[in-house]
N, C-alpha and C positions, 0 to 999 in steps of 0.2 A: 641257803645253798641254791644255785640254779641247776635247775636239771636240764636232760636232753629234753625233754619238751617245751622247753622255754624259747626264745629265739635268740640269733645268734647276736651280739653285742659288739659295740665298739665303744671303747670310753677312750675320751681325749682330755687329757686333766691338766691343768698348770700345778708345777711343784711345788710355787709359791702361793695357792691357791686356798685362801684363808676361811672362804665360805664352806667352801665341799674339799675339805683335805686329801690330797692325792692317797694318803696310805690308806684311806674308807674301800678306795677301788683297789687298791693293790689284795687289801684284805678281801675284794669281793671274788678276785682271780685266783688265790691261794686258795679259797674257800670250794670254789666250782670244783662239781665231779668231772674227773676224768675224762668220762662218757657223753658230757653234758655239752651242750651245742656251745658251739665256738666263743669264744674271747678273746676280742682284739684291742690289748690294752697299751698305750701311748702315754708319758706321761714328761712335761715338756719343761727342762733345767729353767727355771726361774721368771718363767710366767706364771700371771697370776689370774684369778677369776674375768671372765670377760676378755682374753686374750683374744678373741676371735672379734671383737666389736671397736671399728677403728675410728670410732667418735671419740674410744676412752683412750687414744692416743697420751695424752700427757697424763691419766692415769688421774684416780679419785680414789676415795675414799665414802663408801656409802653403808651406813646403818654398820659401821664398825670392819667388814674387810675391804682390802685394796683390792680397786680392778684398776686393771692399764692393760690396752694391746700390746700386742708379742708380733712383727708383723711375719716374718717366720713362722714360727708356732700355728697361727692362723694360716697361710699359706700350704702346708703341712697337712694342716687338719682337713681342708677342705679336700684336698687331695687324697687324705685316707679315709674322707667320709665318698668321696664319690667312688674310688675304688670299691669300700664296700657294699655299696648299694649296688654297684654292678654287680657284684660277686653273688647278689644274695636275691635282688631284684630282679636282675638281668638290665643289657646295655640302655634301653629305654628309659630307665633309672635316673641314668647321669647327664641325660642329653638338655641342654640347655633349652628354654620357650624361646619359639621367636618374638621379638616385640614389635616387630612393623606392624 
């Protein structure tokens, strides 16, 4: 169970997610108390592990589950990962390095 002194989460899961099964997380948000710091759980129709890594664009198979990008999915993600880091970090968070 996570309690409120734990920190606040965000999970972003592929549905078709053969390593880390999306219902693991569903069951971790059914599970959390009421009281218990936030969870923000996402979970994304028919991508699969690695959906966020666009190397695995035409998609593999490694030590038994499928990864392939989602470019959606990843696009999405990135997007509710920086939102929550602002949310939780404040806007410094999200702000890109410059590389000159």
């Amino acid at each position: 169970m996570i309690t409120k002194s734990g920190p606040p989460t965000v999970i972003l899961i592929g549905e078709a997610d053969e390593a880390n099964p999306a219902e693991r997380c569903r069951e971790i948000v059914v599970h959390a108390r009421p009281d218990g710091a936030p969870i923000a759980p996402t979970v994304y129709p028919g991508a699969h592990h690695g959906f966020d890594v666009a190397q695995l664009t035409l998609g593999i198979r490694y030590l038994g589950p499928s990864m392939e990008y989602n470019k959606a999915a990843a696009k999405d993600a990135e997007e509710k990962v920086l939102a929550f880091l602002a949310a939780h970090l404040g806007r410094a968070a999200t702000e890109k390095p410059d590389t000159q």
